[in-house]
C-alpha positions in Angstrom: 0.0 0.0 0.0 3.1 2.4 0.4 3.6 4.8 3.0 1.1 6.2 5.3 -1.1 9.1 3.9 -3.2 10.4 6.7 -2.5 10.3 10.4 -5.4 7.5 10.7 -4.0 5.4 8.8 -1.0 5.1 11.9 -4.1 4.2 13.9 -4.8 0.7 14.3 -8.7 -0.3 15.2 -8.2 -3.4 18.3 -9.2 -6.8 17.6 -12.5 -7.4 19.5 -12.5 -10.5 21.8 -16.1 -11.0 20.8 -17.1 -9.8 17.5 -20.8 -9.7 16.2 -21.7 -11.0 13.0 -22.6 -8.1 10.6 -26.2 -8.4 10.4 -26.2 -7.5 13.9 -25.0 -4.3 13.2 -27.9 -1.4 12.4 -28.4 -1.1 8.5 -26.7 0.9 6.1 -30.1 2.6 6.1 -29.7 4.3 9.0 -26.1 5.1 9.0 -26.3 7.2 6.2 -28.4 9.6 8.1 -25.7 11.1 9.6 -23.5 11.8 6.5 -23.4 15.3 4.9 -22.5 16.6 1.8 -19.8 19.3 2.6 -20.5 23.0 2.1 -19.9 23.6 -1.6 -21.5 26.9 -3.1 -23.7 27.4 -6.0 -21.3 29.4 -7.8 -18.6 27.1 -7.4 -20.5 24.3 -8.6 -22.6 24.5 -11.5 -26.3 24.6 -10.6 -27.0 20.9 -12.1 -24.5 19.8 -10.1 -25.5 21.1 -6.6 -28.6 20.2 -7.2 -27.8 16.7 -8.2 -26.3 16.4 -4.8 -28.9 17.9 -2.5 -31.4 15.5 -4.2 -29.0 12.7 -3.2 -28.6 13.5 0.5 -32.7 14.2 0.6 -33.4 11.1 -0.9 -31.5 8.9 1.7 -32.7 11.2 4.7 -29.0 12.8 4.8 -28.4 16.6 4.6 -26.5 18.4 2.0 -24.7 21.9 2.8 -25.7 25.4 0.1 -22.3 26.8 1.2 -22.0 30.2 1.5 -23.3 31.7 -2.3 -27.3 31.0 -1.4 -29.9 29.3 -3.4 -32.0 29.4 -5.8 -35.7 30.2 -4.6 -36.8 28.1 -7.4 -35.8 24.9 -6.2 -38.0 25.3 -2.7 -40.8 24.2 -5.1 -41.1 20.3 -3.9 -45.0 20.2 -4.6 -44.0 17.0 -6.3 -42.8 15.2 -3.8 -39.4 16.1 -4.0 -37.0 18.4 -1.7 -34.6 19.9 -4.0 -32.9 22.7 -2.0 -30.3 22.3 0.8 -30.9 21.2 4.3 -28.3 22.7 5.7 -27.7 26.3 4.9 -24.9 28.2 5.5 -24.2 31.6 7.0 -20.4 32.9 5.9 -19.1 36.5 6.4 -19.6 37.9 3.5 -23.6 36.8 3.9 -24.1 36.4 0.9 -27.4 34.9 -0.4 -28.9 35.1 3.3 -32.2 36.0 3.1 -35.3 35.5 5.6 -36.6 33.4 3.3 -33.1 31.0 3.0 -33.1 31.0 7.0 -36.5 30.1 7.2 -35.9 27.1 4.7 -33.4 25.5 7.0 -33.6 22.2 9.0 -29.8 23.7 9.8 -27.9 26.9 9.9 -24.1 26.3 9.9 -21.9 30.0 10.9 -18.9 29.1 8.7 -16.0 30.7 11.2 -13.2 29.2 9.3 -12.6 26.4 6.0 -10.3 23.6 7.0 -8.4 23.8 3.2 -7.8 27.6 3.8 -8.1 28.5 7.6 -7.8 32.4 7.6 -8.9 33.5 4.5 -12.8 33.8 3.3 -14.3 32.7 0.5 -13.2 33.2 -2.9 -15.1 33.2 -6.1 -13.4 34.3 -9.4 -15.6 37.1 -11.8 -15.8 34.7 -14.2 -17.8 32.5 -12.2 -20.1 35.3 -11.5 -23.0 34.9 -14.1 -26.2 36.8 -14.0 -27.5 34.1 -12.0 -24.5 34.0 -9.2 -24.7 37.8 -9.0 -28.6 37.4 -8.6 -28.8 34.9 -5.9 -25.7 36.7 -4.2 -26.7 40.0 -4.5 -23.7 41.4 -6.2 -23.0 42.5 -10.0 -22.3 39.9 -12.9 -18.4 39.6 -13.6 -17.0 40.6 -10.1 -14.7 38.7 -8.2 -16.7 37.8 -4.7 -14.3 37.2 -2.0 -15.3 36.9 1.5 -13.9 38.7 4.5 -12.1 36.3 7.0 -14.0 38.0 10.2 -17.8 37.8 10.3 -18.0 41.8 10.6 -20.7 40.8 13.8 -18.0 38.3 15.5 -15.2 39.6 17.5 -16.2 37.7 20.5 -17.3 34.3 21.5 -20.6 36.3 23.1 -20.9 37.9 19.6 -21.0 34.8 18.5 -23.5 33.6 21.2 -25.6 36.7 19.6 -25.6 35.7 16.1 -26.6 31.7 17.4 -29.6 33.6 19.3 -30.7 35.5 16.1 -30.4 32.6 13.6 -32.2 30.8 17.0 -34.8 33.4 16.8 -35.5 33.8 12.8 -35.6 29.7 12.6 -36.8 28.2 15.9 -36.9 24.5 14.8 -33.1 24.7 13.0 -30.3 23.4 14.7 -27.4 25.8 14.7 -24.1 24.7 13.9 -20.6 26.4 14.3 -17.9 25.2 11.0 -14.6 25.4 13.0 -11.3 24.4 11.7 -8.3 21.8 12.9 -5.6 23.8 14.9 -3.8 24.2 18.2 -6.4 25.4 20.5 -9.4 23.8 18.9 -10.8 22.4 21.7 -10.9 25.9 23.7 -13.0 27.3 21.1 -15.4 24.8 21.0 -15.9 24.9 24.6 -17.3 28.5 24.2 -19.4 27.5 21.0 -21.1 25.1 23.0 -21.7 27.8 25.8 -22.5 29.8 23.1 -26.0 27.3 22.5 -24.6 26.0 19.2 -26.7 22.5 19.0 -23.6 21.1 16.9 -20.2 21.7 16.0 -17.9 20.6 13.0 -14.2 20.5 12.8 -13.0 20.8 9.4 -9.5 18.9 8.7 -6.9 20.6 6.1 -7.6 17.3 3.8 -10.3 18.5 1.4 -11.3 21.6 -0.7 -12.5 21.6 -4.4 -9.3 22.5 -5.7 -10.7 26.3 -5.8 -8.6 27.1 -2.9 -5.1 29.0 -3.6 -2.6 26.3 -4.2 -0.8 27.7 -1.1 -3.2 27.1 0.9 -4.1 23.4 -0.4 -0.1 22.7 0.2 0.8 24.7 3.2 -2.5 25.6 5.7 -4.8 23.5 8.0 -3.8 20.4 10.1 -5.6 16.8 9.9 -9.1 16.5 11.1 -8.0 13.8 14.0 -6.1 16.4 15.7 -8.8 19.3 15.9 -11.4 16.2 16.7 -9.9 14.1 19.4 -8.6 17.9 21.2 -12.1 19.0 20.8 -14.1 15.4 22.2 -11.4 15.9 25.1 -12.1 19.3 26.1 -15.7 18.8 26.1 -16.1 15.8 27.7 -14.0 17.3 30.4 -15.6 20.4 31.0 -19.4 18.4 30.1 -20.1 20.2 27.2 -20.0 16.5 25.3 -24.0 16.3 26.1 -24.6 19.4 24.9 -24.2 18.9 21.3 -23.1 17.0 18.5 -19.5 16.8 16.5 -19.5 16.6 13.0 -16.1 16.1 11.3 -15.1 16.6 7.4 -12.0 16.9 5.4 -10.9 13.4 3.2 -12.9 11.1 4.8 -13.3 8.0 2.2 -14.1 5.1 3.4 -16.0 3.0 6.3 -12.6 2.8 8.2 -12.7 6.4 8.4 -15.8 6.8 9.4 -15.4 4.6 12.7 -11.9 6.2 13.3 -13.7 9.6 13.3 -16.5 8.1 15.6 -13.9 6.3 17.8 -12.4 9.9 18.0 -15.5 11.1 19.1 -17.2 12.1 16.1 -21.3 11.0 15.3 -21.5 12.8 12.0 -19.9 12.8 9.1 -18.8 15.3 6.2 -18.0 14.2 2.4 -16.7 16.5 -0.2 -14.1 15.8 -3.1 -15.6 11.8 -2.8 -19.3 13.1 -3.2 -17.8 14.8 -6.6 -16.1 12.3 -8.1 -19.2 9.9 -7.7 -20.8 12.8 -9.9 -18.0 12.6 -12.4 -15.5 14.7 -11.2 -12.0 13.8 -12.9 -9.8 15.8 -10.6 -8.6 18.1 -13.0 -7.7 20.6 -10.5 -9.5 23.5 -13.1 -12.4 24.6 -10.4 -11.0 28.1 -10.0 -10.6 28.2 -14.1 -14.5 27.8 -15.0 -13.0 25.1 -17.4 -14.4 21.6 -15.5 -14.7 19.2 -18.5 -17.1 17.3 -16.3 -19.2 20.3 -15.8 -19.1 20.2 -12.3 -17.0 23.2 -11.4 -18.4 25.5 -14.3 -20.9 27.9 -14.7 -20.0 27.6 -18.6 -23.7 26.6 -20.5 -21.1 24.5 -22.6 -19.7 22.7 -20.3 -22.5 22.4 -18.2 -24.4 20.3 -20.9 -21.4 17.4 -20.6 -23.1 17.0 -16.8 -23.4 13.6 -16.3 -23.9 12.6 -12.9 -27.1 11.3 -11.3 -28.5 11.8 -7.4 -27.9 7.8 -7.5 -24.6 8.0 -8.2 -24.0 9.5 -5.1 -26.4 7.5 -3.2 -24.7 4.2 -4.0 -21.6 5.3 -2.8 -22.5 6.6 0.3 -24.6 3.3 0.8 -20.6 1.5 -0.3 -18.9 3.5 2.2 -21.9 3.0 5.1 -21.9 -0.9 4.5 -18.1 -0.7 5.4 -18.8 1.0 8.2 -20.5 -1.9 9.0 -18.3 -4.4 8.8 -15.8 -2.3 10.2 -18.4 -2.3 13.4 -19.0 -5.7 13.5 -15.4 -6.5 14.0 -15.0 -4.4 16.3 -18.3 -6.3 18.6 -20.4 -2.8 18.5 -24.5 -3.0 17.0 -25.0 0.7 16.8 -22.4 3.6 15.3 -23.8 5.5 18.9 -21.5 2.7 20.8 -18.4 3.5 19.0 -18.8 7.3 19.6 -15.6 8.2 22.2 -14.5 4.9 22.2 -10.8 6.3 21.8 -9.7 3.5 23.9 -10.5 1.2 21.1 -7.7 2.8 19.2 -4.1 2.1 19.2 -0.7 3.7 17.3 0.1 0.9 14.7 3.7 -0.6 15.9 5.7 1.0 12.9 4.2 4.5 13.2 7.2 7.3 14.1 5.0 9.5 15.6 4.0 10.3 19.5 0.3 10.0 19.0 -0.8 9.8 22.5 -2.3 13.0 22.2 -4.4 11.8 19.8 -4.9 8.4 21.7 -5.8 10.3 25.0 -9.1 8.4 26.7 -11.8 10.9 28.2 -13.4 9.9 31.5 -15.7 7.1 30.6 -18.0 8.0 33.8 -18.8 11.5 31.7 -20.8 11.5 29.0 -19.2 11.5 25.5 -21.6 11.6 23.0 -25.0 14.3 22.6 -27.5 13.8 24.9 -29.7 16.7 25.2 -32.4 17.0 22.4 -31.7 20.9 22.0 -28.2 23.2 23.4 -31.2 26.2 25.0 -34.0 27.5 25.0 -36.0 29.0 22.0 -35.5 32.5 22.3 -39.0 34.3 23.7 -41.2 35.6 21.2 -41.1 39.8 20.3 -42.3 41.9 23.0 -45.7 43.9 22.1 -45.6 47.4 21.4 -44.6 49.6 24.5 -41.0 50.4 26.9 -38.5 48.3 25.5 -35.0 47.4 27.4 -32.1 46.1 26.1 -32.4 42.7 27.3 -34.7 42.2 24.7 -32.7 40.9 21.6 -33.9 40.3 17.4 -36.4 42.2 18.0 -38.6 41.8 14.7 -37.1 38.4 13.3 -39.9 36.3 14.4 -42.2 38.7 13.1 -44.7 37.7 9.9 -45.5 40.1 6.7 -48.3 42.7 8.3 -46.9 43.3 11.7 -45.7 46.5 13.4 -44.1 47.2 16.9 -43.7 50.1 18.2 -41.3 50.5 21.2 -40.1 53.2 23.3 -36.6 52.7 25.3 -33.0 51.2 24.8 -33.1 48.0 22.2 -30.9 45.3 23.1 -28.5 43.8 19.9 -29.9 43.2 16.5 -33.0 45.3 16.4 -34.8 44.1 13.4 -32.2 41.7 12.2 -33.8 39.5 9.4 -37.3 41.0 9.4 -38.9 40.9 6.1 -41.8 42.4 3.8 -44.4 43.9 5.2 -43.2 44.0 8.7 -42.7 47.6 10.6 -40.6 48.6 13.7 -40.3 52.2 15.3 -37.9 53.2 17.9 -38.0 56.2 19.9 -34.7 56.1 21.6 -31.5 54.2 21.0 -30.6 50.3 20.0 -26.9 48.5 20.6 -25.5 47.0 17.3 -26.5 45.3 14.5 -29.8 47.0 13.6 -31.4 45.6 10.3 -28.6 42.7 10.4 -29.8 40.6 7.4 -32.4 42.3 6.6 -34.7 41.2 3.5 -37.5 43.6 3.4 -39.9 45.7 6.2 -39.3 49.2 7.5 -36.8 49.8 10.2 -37.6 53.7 11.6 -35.0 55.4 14.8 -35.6 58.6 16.3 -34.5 60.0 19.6 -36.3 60.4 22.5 -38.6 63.2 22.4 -37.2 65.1 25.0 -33.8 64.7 24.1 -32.5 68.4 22.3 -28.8 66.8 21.3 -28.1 68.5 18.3 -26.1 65.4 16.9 -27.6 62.3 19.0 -26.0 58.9 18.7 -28.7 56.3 17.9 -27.5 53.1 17.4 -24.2 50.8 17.3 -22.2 49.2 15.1 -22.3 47.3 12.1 -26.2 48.2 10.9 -27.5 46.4 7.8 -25.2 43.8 7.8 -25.9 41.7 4.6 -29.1 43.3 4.5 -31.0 42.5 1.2 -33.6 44.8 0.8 -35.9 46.7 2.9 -35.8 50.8 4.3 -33.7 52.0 7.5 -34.0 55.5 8.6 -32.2 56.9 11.4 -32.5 60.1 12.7 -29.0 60.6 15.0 -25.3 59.1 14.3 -24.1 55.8 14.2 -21.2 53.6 15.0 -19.1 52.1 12.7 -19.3 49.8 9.5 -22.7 51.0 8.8 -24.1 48.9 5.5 -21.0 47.0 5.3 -21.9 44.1 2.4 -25.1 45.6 1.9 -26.8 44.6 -0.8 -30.2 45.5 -1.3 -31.3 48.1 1.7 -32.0 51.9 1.3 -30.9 53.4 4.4 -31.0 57.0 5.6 -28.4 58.1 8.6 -27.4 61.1 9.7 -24.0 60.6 10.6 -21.5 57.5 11.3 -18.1 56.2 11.7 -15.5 54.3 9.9 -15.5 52.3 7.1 -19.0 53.1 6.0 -20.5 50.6 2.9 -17.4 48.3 3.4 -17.9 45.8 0.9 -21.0 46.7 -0.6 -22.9 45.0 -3.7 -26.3 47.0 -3.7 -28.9 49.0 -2.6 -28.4 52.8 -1.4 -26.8 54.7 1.8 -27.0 58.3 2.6 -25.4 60.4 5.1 -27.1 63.5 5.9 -24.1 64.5 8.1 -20.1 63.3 8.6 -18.7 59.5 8.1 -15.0 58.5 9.5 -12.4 57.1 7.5 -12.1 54.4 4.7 -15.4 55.1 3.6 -16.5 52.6 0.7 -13.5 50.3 0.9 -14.3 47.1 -1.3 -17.8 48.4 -2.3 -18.2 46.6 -6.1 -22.2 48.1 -6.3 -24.9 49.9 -5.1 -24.8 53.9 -4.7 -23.8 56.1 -2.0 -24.7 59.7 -1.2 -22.7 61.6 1.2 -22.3 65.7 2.3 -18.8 65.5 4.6 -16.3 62.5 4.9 -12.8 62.1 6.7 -11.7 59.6 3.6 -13.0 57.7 0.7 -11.1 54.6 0.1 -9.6 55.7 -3.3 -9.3 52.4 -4.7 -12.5 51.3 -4.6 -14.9 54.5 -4.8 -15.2 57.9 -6.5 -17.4 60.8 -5.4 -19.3 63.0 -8.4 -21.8 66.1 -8.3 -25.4 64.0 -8.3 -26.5 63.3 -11.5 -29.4 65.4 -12.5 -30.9 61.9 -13.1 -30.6 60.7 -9.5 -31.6 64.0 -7.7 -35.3 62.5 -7.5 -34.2 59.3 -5.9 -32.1 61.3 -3.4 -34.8 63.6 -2.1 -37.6 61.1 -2.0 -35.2 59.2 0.3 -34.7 62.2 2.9 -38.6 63.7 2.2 -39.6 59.6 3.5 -36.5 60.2 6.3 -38.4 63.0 7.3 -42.2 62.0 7.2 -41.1 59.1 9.2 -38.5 60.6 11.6 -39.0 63.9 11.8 -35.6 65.1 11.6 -35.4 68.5 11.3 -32.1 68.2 9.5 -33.9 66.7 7.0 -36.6 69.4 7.4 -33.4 72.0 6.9 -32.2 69.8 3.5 -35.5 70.0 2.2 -36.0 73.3 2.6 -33.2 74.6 1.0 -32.6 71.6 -1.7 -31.2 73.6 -4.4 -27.9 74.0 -2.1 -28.4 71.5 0.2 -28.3 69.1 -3.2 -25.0 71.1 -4.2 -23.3 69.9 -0.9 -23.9 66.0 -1.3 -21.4 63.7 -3.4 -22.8 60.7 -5.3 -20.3 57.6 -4.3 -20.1 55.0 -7.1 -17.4 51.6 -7.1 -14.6 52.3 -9.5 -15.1 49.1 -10.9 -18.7 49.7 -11.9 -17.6 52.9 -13.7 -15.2 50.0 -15.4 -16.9 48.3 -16.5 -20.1 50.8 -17.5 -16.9 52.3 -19.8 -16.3 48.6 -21.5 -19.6 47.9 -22.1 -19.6 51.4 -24.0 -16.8 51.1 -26.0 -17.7 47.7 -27.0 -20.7 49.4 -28.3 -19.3 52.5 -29.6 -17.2 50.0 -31.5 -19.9 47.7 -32.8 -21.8 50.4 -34.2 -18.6 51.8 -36.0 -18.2 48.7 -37.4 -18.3 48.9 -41.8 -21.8 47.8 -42.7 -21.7 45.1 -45.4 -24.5 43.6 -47.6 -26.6 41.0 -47.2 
């Protein structure tokens, strides 16, 4: 066989004394179950491809992942019979694709921290990728390279993180909430504060996987085996009894039924498959994802190349059903019935006699009088339902998610975090007063309205936090005071009216519109590819990304129907001042537009200018 490839396969299973004769052991049928097709995004798969897939893992009652681009609304049509969208949907930094709608659709949310084949960087999805379709269901413009930030822009805190598992919690009560860490030093540590943080499970992502879209230095040089991260992270759980509290799910070159009872030995009950998923499909490892050149039309969103698609949801299903019967064998060897009993089991496991390495870290046994497998049904509570109109405080939290299309609030008082993160159409919240961060996180639709307290006379009042319209996808936000900073970072869809903020304001954004009756800080507009911004007084414009012009005569109309609604719904008398005067309050503002859309407007034109110069010949 050569030499050894993979840490496991220095890890010999033990003999059993008594083994049990396979069809003992629970069916293939049921093992599948817990298998999952690994977060790959439509947009780095073609669409006939991810599909194929998510019908696959449906079909067996096993979950596929969306990763981090979205879905396509159209396939949440299963009047048929037939579930053709993702079980498991996934939230990534750069949110893109979120919508109510996708978070509703869930059985599972999965908060991608980190990718085990890149740890550190986002996502990255090349322009040429990005067809009408990818920019649609992502919110961003055709022909732009996506790339995802490596911080989620709400996360800079393992209680940040507890707030983002409470809003997902809150828009989705019958979802479980995962947490998508990766193999490293320290593993363990984290994961003890995900599962404080309520996450129901938790998935350690080995450096043994990827589509071959990741930088090649990545692929070569980053991550660490899967059986490290998992056996430091069963430890630290099971110590501190956090075990019971959720599930571990474990991904990255898993290929066979051995690997699957190493991983459970190691403490694992759930299982991810990526790259072998693929190559059931047809994938021929030509290492061209990144190109949009897959000759197997898995990796392409070329209409050419697509049509060579092949594979078949069966395809899939057969192998995983190959791979689950070896588990079973594998089981029955070993005298266990029941996947459950292997889960922990480390003491099952020893170092082969010709392996070089120390692996008694890996080897460790965990307390076998604590328990080392999920036991509670649920990691919390389902958040309480939104408070009725009235004095709000801020222990109240996503305020507005669980909301339907045709309800209103109205509150007076201090707003806890995430104010009307993921409300939708149709649904409207006023504030007199002031909220913490992450107002109109995620937004898709619905009417978000701030003002301060009627007795306050503060000539500049600050209204709310940080980071407001996070991802937010449509929808109207007006705020009648200053703001923290990131304000409609990755918008993509929201108009929002603010009378002042702080650094790096519409950072990253794809769409929508942001004004600023009054000053923004520094970097303002740094990586925005869409959408337009209208400002009156900055510190700095991030030069490589933005330009500021006089407002297009074209545009003025947009503009003041944006501050006259700011007004009617605020009364700002700032806005009453504007208004007012709008011949030079008009003069003052700046319209903010991405360098690259000017580009690209500037291609398109010459291409035309060039077509139509073109010699005319006869028919």
């Amino acid at each position: 066989m050569g030499e050894p490839q993979s840490l496991r396969e220095l890890i010999r299973i033990k003999a059993a004394a008594a083994p049990v004769n396979v069809e003992e052991v629970e069916p293939a049928a049921e093992i599948v179950k817990r298998f999952v097709s690994t977060a790959m995004s439509l947009g780095a798969l073609s669409p006939e491809a991810h599909e194929a897939l998510a019908i696959a893992m449906n079909q067996i009652g096993a979950r596929s992942n969306s990763g981090e681009g979205g879905e396509d609304p159209a396939t949440y049509d299963d009047s048929d019979g037939f579930r053709r969208d993702n079980r498991v949907k996934q939230v990534a930094s750069a949110r893109f694709g979120v919508t109510p709608r996708y978070l509703k659709r869930a059985d599972e949310l999965e908060i991608k921290i980190a990718q085990g084949s890149k740890p550190g960087e986002g996502g990255q999805l090349p322009g040429l990728k990005v067809t009408s379709l990818i920019a649609r269901l992502r919110h961003a413009q055709p022909g732009m390279q996506l790339i995802s930030p490596p911080p989620h822009h709400d996360i800079y805190s393992i209680e940040d993180l507890a707030q983002l598992i409470h809003d997902l919690k809150t828009v989705n009560p019958r979802a479980r909430i995962g947490v998508k860490l990766v193999s490293e030093a320290g593993v363990g540590t984290i994961a003890a504060g995900v599962a404080k943080a309520r996450a129901d499970y938790i998935l350690v992502s080995g450096h043994d996987g990827g589509t071959g879209a990741s930088p090649l230095s990545s692929i070569k040089n980053a991550g660490v085996p899967w059986e490290l991260g998992l056996a430091e992270t069963q430890q630290v759980l099971v110590a501190n009894r956090l075990r019971e509290r959720v599930s571990l799910r474990t991904d990255g070159g898993l290929r066979s039924g051995r690997d699957i009872v190493v991983a459970a030995l190691l403490g694992a009950e759930e299982f991810g498959f990526g790259t072998g998923v693929l190559v059931a499909l047809g994938c021929d490892m030509a290492r061209q994802c990144h190109l949009n050149t897959c000759p197997t039309g898995i990796a392409t969103q070329r209409e050419d190349l697509r049509a060579k698609f092949e594979g078949r949801p069966e395809h899939v299903i057969n192998h995983l059903f190959h791979i689950a019967e070896e588990a079973r064998e594998e089981l029955a060897a070993l005298g266990l019935t029941k996947l459950d009993d292997a889960v922990g089991r480390v003491d099952l496991l020893e170092a082969s006699p010709d392996s070089s390495l120390d692996l008694s870290f890996v080897l460790n046994a965990t307390d076998a009088s604590m328990p080392r497998r999920r036991v509670w049904e649920r990691n919390g509570d389902a958040p309480a339902p939104p408070p009725p109109s009235g004095v709000i405080d801020n222990a109240k939290r996503t305020v507005g998610a669980a909301l339907a299309a045709g309800d209103s609030r109205e509150y007076r008082g201090s707003a806890g975090q995430s104010f009307g993160a993921f409300i939708d159409d149709g649904v409207e919240l006023s504030l007199e007063g002031e909220a913490q961060d992450y107002v109109g996180k995620g937004m898709g639709g619905g009417v978000i309205v701030i003002r301060p307290f009627a007795e306050d006379r503060s000539p500049d009042p600050v209204l709310a936090g940080n980071t407001i319209c996070y991802g937010a996808t449509g929808g109207r936000l007006f705020v009648a005071g200053r703001v923290g900073e990131r304000f409609c970072v990755r918008n993509s869809g929201a108009m929002a009216v603010v009378e002042g903020a702080g650094d790096h304001f519409c950072e990253y954004m794809t769409g929508g519109v942001a004004v600023a009756l009054g000053a923004v800080g520094w970097n303002a507009g740094a990586g925005m590819t869409g959408g337009v911004v209208y400002l009156t007084d900055w510190r700095q414009l991030n030069a490589d990304s933005v330009v500021a012009r006089e407002v297009p005569k074209e545009d003025e109309a947009e503009l003041r129907a944006l501050i006259e609604e700011h007004h009617r719904r605020t009364g700002s008398p700032r806005a009453a001042s504007m208004l007012a005067n709008w011949a030079s309050a008009v003069a003052q503002f700046r319209q903010v537009v991405p360098v690259a859309q000017l580009q690209a407007q500037a291609a398109q034109d010459a291409a035309a200018q060039s077509q139509e110069s073109a010699p005319k010949t006869a028919a």
